[in-house]
C-alpha positions in Angstrom: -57.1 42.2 104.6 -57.0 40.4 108.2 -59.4 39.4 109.7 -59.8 42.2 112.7 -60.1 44.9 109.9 -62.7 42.8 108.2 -64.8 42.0 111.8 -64.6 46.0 111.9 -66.2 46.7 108.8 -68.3 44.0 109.0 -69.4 45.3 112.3 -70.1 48.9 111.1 -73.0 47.8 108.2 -76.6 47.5 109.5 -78.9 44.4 108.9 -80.4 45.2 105.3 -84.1 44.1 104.8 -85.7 44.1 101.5 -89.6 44.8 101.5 -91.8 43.9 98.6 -95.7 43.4 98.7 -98.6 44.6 99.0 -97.7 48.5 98.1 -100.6 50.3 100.4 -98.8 48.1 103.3 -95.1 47.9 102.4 -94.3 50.8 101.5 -95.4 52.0 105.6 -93.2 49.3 106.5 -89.4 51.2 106.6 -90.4 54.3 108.5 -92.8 51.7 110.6 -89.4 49.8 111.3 -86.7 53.0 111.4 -83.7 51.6 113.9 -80.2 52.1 114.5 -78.3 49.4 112.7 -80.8 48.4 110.5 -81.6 49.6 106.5 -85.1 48.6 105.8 -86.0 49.3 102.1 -89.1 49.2 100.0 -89.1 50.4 96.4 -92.2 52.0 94.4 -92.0 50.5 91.1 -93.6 53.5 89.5 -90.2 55.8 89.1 -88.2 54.7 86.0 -85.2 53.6 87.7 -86.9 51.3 90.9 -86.6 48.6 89.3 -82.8 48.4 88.7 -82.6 49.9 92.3 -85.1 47.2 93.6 -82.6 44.4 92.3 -79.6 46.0 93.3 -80.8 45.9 96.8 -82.1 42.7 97.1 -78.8 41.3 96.1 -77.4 43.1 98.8 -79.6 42.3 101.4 -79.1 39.9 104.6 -83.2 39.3 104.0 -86.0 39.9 102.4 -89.6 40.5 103.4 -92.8 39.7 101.5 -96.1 41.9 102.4 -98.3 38.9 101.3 -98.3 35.2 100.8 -98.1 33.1 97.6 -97.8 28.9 96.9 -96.3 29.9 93.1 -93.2 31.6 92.1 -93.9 34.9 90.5 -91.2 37.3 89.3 -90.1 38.5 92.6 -89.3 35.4 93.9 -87.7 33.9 90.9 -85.2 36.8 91.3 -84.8 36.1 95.2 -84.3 32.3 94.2 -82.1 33.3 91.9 -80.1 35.2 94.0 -79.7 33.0 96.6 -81.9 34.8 99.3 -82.8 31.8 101.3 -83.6 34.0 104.3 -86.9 35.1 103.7 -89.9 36.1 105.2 -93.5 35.7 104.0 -96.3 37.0 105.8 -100.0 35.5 105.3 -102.0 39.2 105.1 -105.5 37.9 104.2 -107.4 37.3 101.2 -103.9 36.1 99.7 -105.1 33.2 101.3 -107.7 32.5 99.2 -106.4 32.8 95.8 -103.4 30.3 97.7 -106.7 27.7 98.5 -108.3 28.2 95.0 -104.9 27.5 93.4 -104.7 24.2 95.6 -108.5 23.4 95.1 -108.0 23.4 91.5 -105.2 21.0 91.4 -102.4 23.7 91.4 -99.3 22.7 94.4 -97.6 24.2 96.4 -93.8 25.0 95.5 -91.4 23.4 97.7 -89.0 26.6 97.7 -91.7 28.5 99.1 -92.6 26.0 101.6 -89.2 25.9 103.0 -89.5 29.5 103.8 -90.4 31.2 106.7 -94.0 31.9 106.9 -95.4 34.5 109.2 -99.6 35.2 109.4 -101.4 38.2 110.6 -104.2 36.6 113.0 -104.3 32.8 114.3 -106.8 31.9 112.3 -104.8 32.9 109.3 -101.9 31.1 110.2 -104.6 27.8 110.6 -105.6 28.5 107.1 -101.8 28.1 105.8 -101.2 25.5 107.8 -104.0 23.8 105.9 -102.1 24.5 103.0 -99.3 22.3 104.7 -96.8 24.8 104.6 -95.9 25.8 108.7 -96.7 29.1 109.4 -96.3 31.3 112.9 -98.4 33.6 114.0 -96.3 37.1 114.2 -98.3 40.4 115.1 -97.3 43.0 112.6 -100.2 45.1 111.8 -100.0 48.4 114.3 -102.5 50.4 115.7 -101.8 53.9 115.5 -100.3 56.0 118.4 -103.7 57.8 120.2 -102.4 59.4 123.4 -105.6 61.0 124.3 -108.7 59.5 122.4 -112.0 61.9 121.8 -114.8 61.1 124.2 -117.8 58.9 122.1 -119.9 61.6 120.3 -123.4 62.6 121.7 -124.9 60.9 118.0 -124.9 57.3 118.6 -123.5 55.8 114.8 -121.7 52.6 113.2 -118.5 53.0 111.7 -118.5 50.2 108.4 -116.2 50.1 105.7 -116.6 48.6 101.8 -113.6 49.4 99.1 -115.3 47.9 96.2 -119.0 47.5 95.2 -117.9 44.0 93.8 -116.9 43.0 96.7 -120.3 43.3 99.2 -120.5 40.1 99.8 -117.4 39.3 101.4 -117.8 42.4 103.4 -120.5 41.7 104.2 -123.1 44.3 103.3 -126.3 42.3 102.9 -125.7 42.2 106.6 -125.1 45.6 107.4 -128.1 46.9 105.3 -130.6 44.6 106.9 -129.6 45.9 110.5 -129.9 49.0 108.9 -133.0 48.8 107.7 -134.6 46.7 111.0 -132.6 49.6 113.3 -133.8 52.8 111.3 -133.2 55.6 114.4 -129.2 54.5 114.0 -126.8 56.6 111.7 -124.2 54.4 109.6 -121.5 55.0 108.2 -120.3 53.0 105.2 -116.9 54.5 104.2 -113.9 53.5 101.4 -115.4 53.0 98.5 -113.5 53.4 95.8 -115.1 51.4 92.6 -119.0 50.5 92.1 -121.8 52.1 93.6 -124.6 50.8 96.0 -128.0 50.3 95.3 -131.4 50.6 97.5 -129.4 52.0 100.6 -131.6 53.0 103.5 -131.6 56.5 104.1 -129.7 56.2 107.3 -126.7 54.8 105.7 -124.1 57.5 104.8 -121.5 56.3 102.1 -118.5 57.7 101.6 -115.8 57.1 99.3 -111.8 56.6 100.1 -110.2 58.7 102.8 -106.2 58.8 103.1 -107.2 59.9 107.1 -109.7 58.0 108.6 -109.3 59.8 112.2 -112.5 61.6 111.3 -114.7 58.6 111.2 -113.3 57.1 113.7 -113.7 60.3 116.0 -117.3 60.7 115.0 -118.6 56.8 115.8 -119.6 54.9 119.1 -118.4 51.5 117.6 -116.7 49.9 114.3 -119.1 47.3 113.3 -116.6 44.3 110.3 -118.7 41.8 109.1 -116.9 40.0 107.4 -116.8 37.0 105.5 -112.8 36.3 105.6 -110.4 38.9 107.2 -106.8 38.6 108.7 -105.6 41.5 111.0 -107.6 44.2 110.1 -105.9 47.7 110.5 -109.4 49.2 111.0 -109.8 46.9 114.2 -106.7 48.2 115.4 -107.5 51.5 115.0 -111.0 51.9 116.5 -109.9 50.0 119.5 -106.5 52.5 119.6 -109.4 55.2 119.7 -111.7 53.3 122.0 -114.3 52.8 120.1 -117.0 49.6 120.9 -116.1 46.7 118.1 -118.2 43.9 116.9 -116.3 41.6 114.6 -116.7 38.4 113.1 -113.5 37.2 114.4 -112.7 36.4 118.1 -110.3 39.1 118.9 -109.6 40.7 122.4 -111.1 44.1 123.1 -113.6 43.4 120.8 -117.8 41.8 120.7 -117.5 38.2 118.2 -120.9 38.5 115.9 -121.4 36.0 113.2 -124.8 36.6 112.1 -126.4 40.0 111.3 -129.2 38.8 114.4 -126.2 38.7 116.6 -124.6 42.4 115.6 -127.9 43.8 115.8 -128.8 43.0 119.5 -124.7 44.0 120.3 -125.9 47.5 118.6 -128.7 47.8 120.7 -127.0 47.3 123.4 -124.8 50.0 122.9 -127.1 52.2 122.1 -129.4 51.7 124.9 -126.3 52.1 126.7 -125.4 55.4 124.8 -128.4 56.7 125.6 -128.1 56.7 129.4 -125.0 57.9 129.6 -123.9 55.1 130.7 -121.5 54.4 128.1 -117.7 55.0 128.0 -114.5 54.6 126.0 -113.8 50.7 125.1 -111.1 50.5 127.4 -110.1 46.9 127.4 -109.8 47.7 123.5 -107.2 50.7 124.0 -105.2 48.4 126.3 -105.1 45.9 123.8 -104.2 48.4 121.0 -101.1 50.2 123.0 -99.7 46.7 124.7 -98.5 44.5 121.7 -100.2 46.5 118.5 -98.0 49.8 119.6 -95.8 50.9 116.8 -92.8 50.7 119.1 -93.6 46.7 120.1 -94.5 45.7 116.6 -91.1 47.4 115.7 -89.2 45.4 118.9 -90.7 41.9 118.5 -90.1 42.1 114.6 -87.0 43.2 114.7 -85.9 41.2 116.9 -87.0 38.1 115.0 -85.4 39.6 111.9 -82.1 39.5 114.1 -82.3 36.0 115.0 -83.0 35.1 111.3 -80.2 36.8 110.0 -78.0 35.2 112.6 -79.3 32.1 112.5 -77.1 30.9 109.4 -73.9 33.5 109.4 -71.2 33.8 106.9 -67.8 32.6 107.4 -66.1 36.6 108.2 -69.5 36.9 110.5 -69.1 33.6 112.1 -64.8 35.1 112.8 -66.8 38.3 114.3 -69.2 37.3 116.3 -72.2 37.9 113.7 -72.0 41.4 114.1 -72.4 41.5 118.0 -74.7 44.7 119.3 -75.7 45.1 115.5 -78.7 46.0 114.8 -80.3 48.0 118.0 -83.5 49.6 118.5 -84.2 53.2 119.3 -87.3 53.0 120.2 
């Protein structure tokens, strides 16, 4: 075949990604990412033939993407080693941090393959933590807030938007916290929502709990502010939301948009605040916050930036046809 026939096929395939991770996330990830002249794939393991459908496309594809970090080779990347997938991406979600620290804490290291990766993190201080790890790590935003043209006004109610997914897990969600504003603030309506296994005990009676919602629009709708108190967190999709929706935030994280509170003395006087606010009339939609949510945490930037990196990637290293063609010049646009 020569060489302009091969340049014209070669110019006619998209970029392939290959997603695998963390399922709630990754499986949002190919619509999230939809483009002309790219084929962004993520398989659910649960239909008999995924798997051989899994592995056929990551031997195909010009890269692969991991929803969640690791130090230790599980199955999935023994099978991208194996194949040869040197391009890959990893990115740092959250609490895989931790069981990454606990492995190294306990004398477990670090494998080099994996360290000679490309490692992406969802929040600054994420990308710190892997860095600690010694393995270098970027911070890429990639988490999106949702699309909210026109956000509802704050309700008339003033309440506090929370969220637990597992009983077992209060303490790093910090609950203790949240119950003992609850309790000192008893004229305030919370909202604890997600939970999905265990059950809470002595809750103060203004403290609604709800379990898992697959829309969370509601909540969001019907609260002042998002109150996260939490203990370790990376990019939280929550956040993102409630400030998309202009809610008030109080978070234990420095983030823009949003009111830093690392004690349960601090969120408490932010609350009342608000509510004294609320109460006037005096308060409005957390502007600052939108502004922040439809700048570089809009669906359509997240899907730009990343893609564009992906590009450069892909490019970085091309094969020997690619290198004849150009490495598929104009491949790979976005239709945004």
């Amino acid at each position: 075949m020569q060489t302009g026939r091969v340049c014209e096929r070669l110019m006619e395939q998209p970029f392939k990604v290959h997603v695998h991770g963390i399922a709630d996330f990754s499986r949002q990830i190919p619509d999230l990412l939809r483009a002309n002249g790219w084929q962004v794939r993520n398989h659910d393991l649960r239909r008999g033939t995924a798997l051989l459908e899994k592995t056929s496309d990551l031997a195909k594809c010009d890269l692969a993407f991991t929803y969640g970090g690791r130090v230790t080779i599980g199955k999935f990347l023994a099978a991208a080693r194996l194949l040869g997938k040197d391009k890959l991406v990893m990115f740092w979600a959250g609490s895989d941090v931790l069981y990454a620290r606990d492995h190294v804490a306990q004398g477990g290291t670090v494998s080099r393959w994996i360290a000679e990766r490309i490692h992406w993190a969802s929040s600054p201080w994420i990308a710190e933590e892997v860095r600690a790890l010694g393995i270098s790590c970027e911070y890429v935003p990639f988490n999106w807030a949702p699309a909210v043209p026109k956000p509802s006004p704050l309700p008339e109610r003033f309440s506090v938007l929370t969220y637990l997914p597992d009983a077992s897990r209060a303490s790093l969600y910090g609950v203790h916290q949240i119950l003992e504003v609850a309790r000192a603030l008893p004229r305030t309506s919370f909202v604890l929502v997600g939970l999905r296994q265990g059950r809470l005990a002595q809750v103060p009676p203004n403290v609604e709990v709800h379990g898992w919602a697959a829309d969370l629009t509601p909540f969001y709708e019907r609260a002042v502010a998002l109150w996260r108190p939490v203990q370790h967190d990376g990019m939280s999709f929550m956040v993102l939301a409630s400030l998309a929706h202009g809610r008030h935030v109080i978070y234990s994280y420095p983030f823009p948009g949003c009111v830093q509170a690392t004690s349960a003395g601090a969120a408490r006087l932010e609350l009342e605040r608000l509510r004294e606010q609320h109460a006037a009339g005096q308060l409005k939609l957390n502007e600052p916050g939108r502004r922040i949510a439809e700048g570089e945490f809009h669906p359509k930037a997240i899907r730009a930036e990343v893609l564009r990196r992906w590009k450069a990637i892909i490019d970085e290293h091309p094969s020997e046809a690619g290198q004849q063609c150009g490495v598929r010049e104009g491949s790979g646009s976005l239709s945004v």
